[in-house]
Structure formats: C-alpha cells, structure tokens
DRENLUMPA-414294 format. One record per atom (N, C-alpha, C): residue in one letter; atom name; x, y, z; residue number from 1. Coordinates in pm, whole numbers, plus 50000, padded with zeros to 5 digits. Layout:
REM residues N
{"A" "CA" {X Y Z} NUM}
...
END
This chain:
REM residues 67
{"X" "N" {39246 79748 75427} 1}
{"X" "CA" {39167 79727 75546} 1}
{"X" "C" {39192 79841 75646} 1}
{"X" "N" {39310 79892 75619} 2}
{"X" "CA" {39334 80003 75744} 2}
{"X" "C" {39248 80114 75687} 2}
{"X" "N" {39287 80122 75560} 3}
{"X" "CA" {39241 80264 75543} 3}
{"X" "C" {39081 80276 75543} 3}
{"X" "N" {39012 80157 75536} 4}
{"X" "CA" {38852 80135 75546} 4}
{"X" "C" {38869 80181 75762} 4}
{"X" "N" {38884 80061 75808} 5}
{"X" "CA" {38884 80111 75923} 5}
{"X" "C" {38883 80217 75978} 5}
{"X" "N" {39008 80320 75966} 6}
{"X" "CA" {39066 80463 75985} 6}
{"X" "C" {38921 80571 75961} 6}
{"X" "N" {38886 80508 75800} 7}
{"X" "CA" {38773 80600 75746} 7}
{"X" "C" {38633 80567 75799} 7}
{"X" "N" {38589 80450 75882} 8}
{"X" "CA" {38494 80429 75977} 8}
{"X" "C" {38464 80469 76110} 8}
{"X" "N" {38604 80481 76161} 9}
{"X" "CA" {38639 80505 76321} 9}
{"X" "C" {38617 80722 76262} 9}
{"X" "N" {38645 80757 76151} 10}
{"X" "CA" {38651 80879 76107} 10}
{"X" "C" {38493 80946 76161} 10}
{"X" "N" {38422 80861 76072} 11}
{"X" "CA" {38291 80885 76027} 11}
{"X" "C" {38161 80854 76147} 11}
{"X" "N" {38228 80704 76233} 12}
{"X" "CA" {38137 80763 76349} 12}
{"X" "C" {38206 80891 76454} 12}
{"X" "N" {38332 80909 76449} 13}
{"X" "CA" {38329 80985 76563} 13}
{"X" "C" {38251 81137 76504} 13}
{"X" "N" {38214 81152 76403} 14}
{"X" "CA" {38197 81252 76364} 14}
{"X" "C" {38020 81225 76394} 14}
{"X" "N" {37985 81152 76407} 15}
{"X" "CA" {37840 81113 76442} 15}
{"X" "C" {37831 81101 76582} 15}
{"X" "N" {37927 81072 76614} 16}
{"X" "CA" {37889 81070 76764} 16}
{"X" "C" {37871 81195 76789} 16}
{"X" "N" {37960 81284 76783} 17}
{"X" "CA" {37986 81423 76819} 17}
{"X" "C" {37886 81519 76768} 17}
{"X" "N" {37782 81447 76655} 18}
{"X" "CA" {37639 81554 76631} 18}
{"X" "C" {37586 81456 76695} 18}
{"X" "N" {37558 81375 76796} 19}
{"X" "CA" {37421 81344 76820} 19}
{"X" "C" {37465 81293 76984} 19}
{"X" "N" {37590 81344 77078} 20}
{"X" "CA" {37610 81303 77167} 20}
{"X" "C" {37508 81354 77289} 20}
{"X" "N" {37361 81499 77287} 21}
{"X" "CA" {37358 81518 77381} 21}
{"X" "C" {37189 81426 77316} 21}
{"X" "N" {37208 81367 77227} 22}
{"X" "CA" {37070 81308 77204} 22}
{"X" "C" {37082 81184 77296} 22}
{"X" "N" {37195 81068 77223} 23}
{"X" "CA" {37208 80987 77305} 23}
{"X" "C" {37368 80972 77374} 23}
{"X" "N" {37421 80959 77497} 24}
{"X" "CA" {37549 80975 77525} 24}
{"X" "C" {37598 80877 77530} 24}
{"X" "N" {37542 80685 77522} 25}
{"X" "CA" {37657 80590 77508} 25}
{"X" "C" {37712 80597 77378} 25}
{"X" "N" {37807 80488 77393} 26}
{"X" "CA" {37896 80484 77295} 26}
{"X" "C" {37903 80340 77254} 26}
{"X" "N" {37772 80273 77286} 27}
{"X" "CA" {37802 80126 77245} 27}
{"X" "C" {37797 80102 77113} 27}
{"X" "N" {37703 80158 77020} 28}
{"X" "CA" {37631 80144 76929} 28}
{"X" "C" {37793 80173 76808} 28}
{"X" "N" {37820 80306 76833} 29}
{"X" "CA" {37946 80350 76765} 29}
{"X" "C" {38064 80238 76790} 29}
{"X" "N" {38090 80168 76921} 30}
{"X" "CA" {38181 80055 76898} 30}
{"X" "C" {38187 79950 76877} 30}
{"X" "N" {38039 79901 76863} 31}
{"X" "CA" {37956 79775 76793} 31}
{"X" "C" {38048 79783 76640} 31}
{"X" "N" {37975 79920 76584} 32}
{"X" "CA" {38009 79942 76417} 32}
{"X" "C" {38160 79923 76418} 32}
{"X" "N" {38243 79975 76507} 33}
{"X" "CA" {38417 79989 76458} 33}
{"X" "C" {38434 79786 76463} 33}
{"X" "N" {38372 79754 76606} 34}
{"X" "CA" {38438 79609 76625} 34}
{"X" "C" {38372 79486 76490} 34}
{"X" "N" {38218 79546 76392} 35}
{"X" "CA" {38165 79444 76348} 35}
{"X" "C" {38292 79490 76175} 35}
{"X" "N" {38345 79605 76182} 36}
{"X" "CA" {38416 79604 76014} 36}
{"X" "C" {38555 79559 76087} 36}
{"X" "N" {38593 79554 76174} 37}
{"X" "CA" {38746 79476 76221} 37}
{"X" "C" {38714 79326 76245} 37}
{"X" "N" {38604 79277 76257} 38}
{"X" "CA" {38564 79144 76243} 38}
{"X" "C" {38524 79095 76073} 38}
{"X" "N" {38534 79160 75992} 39}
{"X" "CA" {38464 79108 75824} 39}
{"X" "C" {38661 79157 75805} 39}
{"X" "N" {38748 79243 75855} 40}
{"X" "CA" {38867 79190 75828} 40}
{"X" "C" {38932 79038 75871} 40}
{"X" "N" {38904 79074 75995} 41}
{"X" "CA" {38942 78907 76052} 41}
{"X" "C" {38904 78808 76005} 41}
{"X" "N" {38743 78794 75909} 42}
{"X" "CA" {38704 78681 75907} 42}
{"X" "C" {38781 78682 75744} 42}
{"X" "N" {38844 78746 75661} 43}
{"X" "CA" {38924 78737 75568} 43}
{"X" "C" {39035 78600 75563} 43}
{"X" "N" {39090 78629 75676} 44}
{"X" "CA" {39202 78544 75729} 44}
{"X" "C" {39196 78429 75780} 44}
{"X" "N" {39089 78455 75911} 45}
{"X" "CA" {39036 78332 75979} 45}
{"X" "C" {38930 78366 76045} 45}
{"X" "N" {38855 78228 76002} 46}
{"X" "CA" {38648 78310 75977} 46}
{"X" "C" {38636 78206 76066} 46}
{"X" "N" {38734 78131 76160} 47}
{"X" "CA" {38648 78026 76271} 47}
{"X" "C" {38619 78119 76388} 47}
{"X" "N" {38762 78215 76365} 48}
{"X" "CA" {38745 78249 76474} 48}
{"X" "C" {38681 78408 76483} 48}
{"X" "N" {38701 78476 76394} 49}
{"X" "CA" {38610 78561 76344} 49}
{"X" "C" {38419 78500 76411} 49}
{"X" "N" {38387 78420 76372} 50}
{"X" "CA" {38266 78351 76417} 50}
{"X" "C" {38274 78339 76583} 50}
{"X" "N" {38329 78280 76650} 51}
{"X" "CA" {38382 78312 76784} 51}
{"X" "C" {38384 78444 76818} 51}
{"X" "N" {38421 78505 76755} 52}
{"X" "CA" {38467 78652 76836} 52}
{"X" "C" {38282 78723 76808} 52}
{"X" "N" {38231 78705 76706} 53}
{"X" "CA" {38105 78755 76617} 53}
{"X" "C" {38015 78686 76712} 53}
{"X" "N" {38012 78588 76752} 54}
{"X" "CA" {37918 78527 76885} 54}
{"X" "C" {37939 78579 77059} 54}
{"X" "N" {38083 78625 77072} 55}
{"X" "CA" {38088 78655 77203} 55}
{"X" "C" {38067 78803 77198} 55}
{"X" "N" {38049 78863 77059} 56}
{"X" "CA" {38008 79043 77066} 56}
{"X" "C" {37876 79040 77019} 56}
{"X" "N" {37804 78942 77011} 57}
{"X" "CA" {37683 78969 77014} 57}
{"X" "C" {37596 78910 77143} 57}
{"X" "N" {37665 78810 77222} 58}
{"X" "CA" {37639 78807 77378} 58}
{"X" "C" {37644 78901 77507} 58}
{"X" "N" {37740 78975 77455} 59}
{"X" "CA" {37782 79109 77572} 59}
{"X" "C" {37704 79211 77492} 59}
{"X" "N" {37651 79215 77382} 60}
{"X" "CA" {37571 79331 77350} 60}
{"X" "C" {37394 79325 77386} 60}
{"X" "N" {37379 79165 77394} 61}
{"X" "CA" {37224 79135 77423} 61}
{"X" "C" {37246 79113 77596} 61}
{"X" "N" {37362 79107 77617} 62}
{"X" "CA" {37329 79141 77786} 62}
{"X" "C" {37328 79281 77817} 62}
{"X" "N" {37365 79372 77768} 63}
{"X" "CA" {37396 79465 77863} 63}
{"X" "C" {37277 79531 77853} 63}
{"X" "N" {37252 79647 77954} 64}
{"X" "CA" {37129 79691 78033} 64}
{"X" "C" {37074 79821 77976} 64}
{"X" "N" {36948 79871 77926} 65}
{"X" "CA" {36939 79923 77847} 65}
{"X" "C" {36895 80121 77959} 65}
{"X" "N" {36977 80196 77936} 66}
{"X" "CA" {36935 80327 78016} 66}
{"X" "C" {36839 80438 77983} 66}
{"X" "N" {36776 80466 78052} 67}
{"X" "CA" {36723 80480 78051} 67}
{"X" "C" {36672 80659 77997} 67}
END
C-alpha cells in the first residue's frame, strides 16, 4: 500500500507540474492521493472508510468553482 501510494503522490506531482499554468488548484490532484488512501482504509475498516468517502465527497461538492 505504501509503495502504491508513494508511486501516486509520484505521478500526480509530476502532472501537476506539466499542467500547473493551465489550471493552478490542487484539489483535483488531492482528491486522487485521498480517494487511493481511502480503498487502503477501506481494506481494514470499510465503515469507516464509507464515512470518511461521504465527508470527501461533501467538501468537494461544496467548494466554489474559480473562475
């Protein structure tokens, strides 16, 4: 699981960094790191994995889109 992680957090920063003057947040890139550290969690414990997978998809449909 680490070494998947490590090699995700690898691969967007390397995407971020070609496409930062296209778009400059960074939500999208920490959506992806937090949704493969959540399919670890839900390995272990998927209640709360589900909990955590509902409150990161509430703060992602709130937040404000720039323009």
């Amino acid at each position: 699981m680490a070494l998947v992680t490590v090699g995700i957090i690898a691969l967007t920063a390397i995407a971020y960094f070609r496409s930062r003057s296209d778009d400059p947040g960074l939500t999208s890139e920490v959506a992806l790191v937090l949704t493969v550290l959540l399919g670890g969690l839900a390995m272990q414990r998927p209640g709360l994995a589900a909990g955590v997978g509902v409150a990161l998809t509430v703060l992602l449909a709130a937040r404000t889109r720039c323009a």
